[in-house]
C-alpha positions as a printed Julia matrix, in Angstrom:
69×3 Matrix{Float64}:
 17.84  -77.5   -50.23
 13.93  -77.47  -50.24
 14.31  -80.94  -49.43
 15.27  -79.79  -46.16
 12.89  -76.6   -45.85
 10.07  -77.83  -46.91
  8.24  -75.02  -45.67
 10.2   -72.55  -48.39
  8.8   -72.3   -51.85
 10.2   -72.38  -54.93
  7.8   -69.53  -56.51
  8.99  -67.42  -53.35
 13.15  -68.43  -54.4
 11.96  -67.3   -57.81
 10.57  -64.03  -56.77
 13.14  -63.26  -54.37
 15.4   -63.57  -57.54
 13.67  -61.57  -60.19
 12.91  -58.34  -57.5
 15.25  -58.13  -54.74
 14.86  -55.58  -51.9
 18.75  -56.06  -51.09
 21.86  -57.98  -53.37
 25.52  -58.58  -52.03
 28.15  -60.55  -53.21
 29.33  -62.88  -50.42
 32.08  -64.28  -52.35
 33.14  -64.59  -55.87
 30.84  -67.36  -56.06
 27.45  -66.56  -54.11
 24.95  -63.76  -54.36
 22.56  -62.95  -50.93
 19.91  -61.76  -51.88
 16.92  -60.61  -49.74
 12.84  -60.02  -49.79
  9.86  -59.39  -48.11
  7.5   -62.86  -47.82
  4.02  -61.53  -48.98
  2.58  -64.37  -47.47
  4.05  -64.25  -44.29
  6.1   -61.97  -42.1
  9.52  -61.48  -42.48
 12.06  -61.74  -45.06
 13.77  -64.58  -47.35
 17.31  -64.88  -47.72
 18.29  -66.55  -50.88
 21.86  -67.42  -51.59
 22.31  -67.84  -55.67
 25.91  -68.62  -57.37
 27.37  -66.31  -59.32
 25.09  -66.25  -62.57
 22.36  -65.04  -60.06
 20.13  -67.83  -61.05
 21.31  -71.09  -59.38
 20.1   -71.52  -56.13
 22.38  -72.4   -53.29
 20.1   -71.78  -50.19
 17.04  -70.24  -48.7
 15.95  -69.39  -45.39
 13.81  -67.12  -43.96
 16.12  -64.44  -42.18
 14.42  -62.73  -38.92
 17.37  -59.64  -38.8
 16.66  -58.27  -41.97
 16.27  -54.55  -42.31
 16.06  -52.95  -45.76
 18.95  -50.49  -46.42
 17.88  -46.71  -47.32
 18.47  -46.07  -51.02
């Protein structure tokens, strides 16, 4: 996956992971998961299987909107 999005760091997967702004399930098998870039604007969509640490995919997601809590 970074292969192909080479602009996308791991350390920003990793945070993404550890403090998400926003979590669904998309499946029974894959976790969205979304977060504000602190190094650039916009958000990071990560997509993790189901133990919430394997990552799928990343891409930087230009709709995001957090959610009131």
């Amino acid at each position: 996956m970074l292969r192909r999005q080479p602009y996308i760091r791991r350390q920003w997967c990793a945070s993404i992971i550890a403090d998400a702004a926003r979590r669904e399930r998309q499946s029974e098998v894959r976790i969205r998961q979304w977060g504000m870039l602190a190094t650039r604007a916009g958000a990071l969509r990560v997509i993790t299987l189901a133990d919430g640490d394997t990552l799928h995919n990343a891409f930087r997601d230009r709709d995001f909107e957090e959610k009131p809590t």
